[in-house]
Structure formats: C-alpha cells, structure tokens
C-alpha positions, 0 to 999 in steps of 0.5 A: 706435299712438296718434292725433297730437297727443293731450296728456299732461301730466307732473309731475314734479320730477326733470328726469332722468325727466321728460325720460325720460318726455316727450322720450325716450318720448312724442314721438317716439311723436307725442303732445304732452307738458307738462311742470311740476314741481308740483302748483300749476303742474300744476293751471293747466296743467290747465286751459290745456293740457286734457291727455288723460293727466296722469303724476303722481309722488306724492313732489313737493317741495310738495304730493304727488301725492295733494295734486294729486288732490284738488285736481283731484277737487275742481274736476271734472276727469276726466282720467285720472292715472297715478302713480308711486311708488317700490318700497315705497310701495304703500300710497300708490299704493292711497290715490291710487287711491282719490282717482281715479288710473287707472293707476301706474308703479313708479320707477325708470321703464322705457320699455316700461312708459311707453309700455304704460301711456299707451296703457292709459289712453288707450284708456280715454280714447279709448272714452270719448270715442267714447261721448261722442261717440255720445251727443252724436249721438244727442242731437243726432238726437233734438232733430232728430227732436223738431223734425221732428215738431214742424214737421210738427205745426205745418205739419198744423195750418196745413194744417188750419186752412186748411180749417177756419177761416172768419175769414180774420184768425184763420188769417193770424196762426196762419199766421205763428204756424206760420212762426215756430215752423217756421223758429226765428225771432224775428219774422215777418209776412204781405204780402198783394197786394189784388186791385185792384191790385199794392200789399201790405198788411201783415196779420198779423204775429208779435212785431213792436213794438206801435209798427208792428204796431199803427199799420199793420196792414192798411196798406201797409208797406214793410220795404225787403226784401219789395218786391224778392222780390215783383219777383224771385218768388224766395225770399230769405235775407240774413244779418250785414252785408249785410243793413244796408243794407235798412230790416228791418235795425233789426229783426233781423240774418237774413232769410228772405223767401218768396213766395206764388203763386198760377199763378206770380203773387205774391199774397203775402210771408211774411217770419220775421227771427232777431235773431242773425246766425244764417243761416237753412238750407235745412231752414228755407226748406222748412218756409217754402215749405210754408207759403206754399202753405197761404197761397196755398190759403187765398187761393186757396180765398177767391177761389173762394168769393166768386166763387161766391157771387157768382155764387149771388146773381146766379143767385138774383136771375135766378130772382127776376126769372123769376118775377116776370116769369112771373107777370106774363105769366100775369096778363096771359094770364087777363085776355085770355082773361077779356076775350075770352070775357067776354059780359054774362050779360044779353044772352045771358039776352035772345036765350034769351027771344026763342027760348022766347017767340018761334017755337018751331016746330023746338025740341023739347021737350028743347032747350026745357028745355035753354035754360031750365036755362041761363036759370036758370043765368045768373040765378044769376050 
C-alpha cells in the first residue's frame, strides 16, 4: 500500500489521538511518524524531519492549525496537510483549505478513514514526485545534450582549424582553448617533443599564471606528471590526494594528462587540471583523445609539409644547376664547331683568284660565274 519509510508528521495536542493516528495506524502500515503537540514545534520539525504528510488538528491549545498554515505557507513549505476538525466546524475546514490543506478528517477519528486519506494525499505526493523527478531527468538530459552538441561544435571547430590555419602558434592555443572547454576543465596546456631530440616544450597554454605561461612558453617545463605519460604512452587521470605528491599539484587538484602520437610514438602532451578534486570521466578522456589526434594531424600535416618543400627547393635548385650546365655545353659545342669550320675568308678569296686567273682550261663558263659570285660573297664579309 505505501512505499517504507515515507514521513508523516502528526500535531497533535490529545496524546489519546496522536497515539491513535501514529502508533495504532500508521506504523504498523511502515511509515514512519513524528509526533508534536503545537504549531511552534511543528514548524521546527518541518524543517528537521522533512515530513512527506503533516496531520494538523485546527483546534491547538496556542496557536491553531490555520496559525500553522500560514506560517508553513509563508516559509515556502509544500507539503501537504491534512486537518482535523470536529463536527460542525466546517467553516474552519473551508478557511484551512484556502490557506493550503489538502485533505481533512472529522473528529472523533476512525482508523479507515486515516488510513484512506494518508494515502489519498500521499498518492498526490507520490505522482508529484515522480514528475519532479522526470523533469529533473530530462533537464539533466537536456544540459547532456546541450554539452555534446557543444563538444562536438568545439572538436568540428578544431578539426577545421587543423586544416585551415597556417599559423602553427595560433592553432596550438585554439587547441587547448577546445581541450578546455570539452572536458570542463579550469587549465590546460600543450607539450610538444622537438624533432632533434626527446625533450618537450611547452607551447600553448590555457589560464595558467602569467608567472609560468610567460616565463617558459616555448621552453622545456617539467610539471612533475607529464614526463611519465610520455614514458608510459598511456592516458593518465589522477585525483584528490593522490595527486600532491606531483609538482602539478600546486596548480589544481584533478588531472587528466593524454598523449599525442603520431605511428605509436609520442610526439606530444595534452594535459587540462580542474581546480576541484572533481574526477575527470570517461566522456572527458573521449573528447580529450579526439583532441589529441587533431594535434597529432596538425603536427603530422607540418612534417610533410616542410618535407616537401624541402624536397621542392632541392628539385628547384637541381633544375637550376641543369640548365645552367646545359647552357654551358651548348656554348662550348657552337665555339667547336665555330672553330673547326672557321677558314679566313681571305685565303679562300685567294685560291678563287688563282683558279679564275690561272688555267682555266676544263671550267666552263658556268662554274666561272659560280666561282665569281662567291668571291664577291666572301668580300662582303
């Protein structure tokens, strides 16, 4: 009939009824009962034992039972009140239920009528809090939903920005600017390895005091926590007490420190820190991991790029050298050539002459004029 433990609170000054209504009634029923003998005590126990039902009797030696609906009314209480009145008193009973009863019972009391109107009343209270609570779950589903949404905004938007922003500096801190926000944290910041060697440097970072972000940003920083990850290759979340006894410990009380590889090799750190001891969850080291490969991407993406323009400047400089070098040989073959058929003109004027003005016998005419035409040719040069 009734769910164990539910409270109800009895005022009531006749011990004779209140032992009727609580002891005879109500607990053998399993709910578990209170009982006071006037308003001001009733008002206390409001609030210290958080009734589900409150039994009033309007007629109390000090102040009535409509005393204590208002002052109930006035302090935001609204649990419901069921009164008692004697027979004949149904005007009061009309007035109490303007100023918020929910149910009465007529004196002298029987125990059927008791039991039926508690659980009149509580079924009231039970469907209200059943729709207290499905609202709270579906508030609670909305702001879930309202937070995935968000995430997934921020982790597009990184995404995005891995693909669209050229200034390496400028996508590091939207980075961790995205790390932050998708895991709730307070602070975060960005461990990179430099290529020549295994030591990381800090390179972006997200509301970490000006005293360290602005005396070792781009420098190697140890933060006590971040080296071991880089070691282990695995994600790392450390909470409360625990945590005191790494150096990251000063600024915040929860961690959650992933690494960022790039063909199982760490490359990188992403680390966020809660100021609470709050625990980071699994939904959080998700939406950190996402993160981390944009930043292993990016990084990866930088690689390649340099590398081919590298390798475009070495192409570009090859081709210069060819052609240089072919333009080179193709001098050098003209003046061979140039050299090797190059006759003084003079010389060859002279064996024409000695031909024309020699012995001419088997010329003909025609390779006389031919031989003359040339002269004159060469003369022109």
């Amino acid at each position: 009939m009734s769910t164990p433990l539910e409270r109800i609170l009895v005022v009531e000054s006749d011990p004779n009824e209140s032992d009727l209504i609580a002891r005879q009634v109500l607990q053998p029923l399993g709910y578990r009962t209170k009982i006071v003998s006037g308003a001001p005590s009733a008002i206390q126990e409001t609030t210290r034992f958080s009734p589900d039902i409150t039994i009033v009797n309007l007629n109390l030696p000090d102040l009535s039972g409509k005393d204590l609906l208002v002052a109930l009314s006035s302090q935001g209480s609204d649990v419901p009140v069921i009164v008692i009145a004697e027979e004949g008193d149904e005007a009061n009973v009309i007035q109490a239920f303007r100023l918020g009863a929910t149910d009465f019972l007529k004196s002298p009391l029987r125990e059927a009528e008791i039991v039926s109107a508690v659980e009149r009343v509580l079924k009231q209270v039970r469907a209200k809090r059943e729709r207290r609570l499905l609202a709270h779950k579906l508030e609670k589903t909305n702001r879930e939903l309202n937070r995935r949404v968000r995430d997934l905004t921020t982790i597009f938007g990184i995404g995005k920005a891995v693909t669209s922003i050229t200034d390496q500096q400028v996508l590091f801190d939207r980075i961790v600017d995205g790390a932050v926000s998708v895991t709730d944290a307070d602070k975060g910041w960005l461990h990179l390895r430099k290529e020549d060697s295994k030591k990381f440097t800090l390179r972006a970072v997200k509301n970490l005091p000006k005293s360290i972000s602005s005396a070792i940003l781009g420098e190697e920083w140890d933060d006590g926590i971040s080296s071991l990850v880089a070691l282990s290759g695995e994600t790392f979340s450390i909470t409360g007490e625990p945590l005191k006894k790494f150096k990251v410990s000063q600024l915040g009380k929860s961690t959650l420190v992933v690494p960022v590889k790039a063909q199982d090799e760490v490359i990188g750190l992403l680390v966020v820190l809660r100021d609470k001891a709050i625990p980071f969850d699994p939904g959080n080291q998700f939406m950190l991991e996402a993160v981390a490969d944009y930043v292993s991407v990016s990084l990866v993406n930088a690689r390649l790029f340099r590398a081919l323009a590298k390798q475009a400047r070495a192409l570009e400089s090859s081709a210069d050298a060819t052609s240089e070098s072919a333009m080179r040989l193709s001098n050098e073959m003209v003046n061979n050539v140039s050299n090797v058929f190059q006759i003084p003109y003079s010389e060859v004027e002279q064996q024409i002459d000695l031909i024309l003005n020699g012995n001419s016998e088997g010329i003909t005419d025609g390779q006389q004029d031919a031989l003359s035409k040339l002269r004159s040719n060469l003369r022109l040069h």
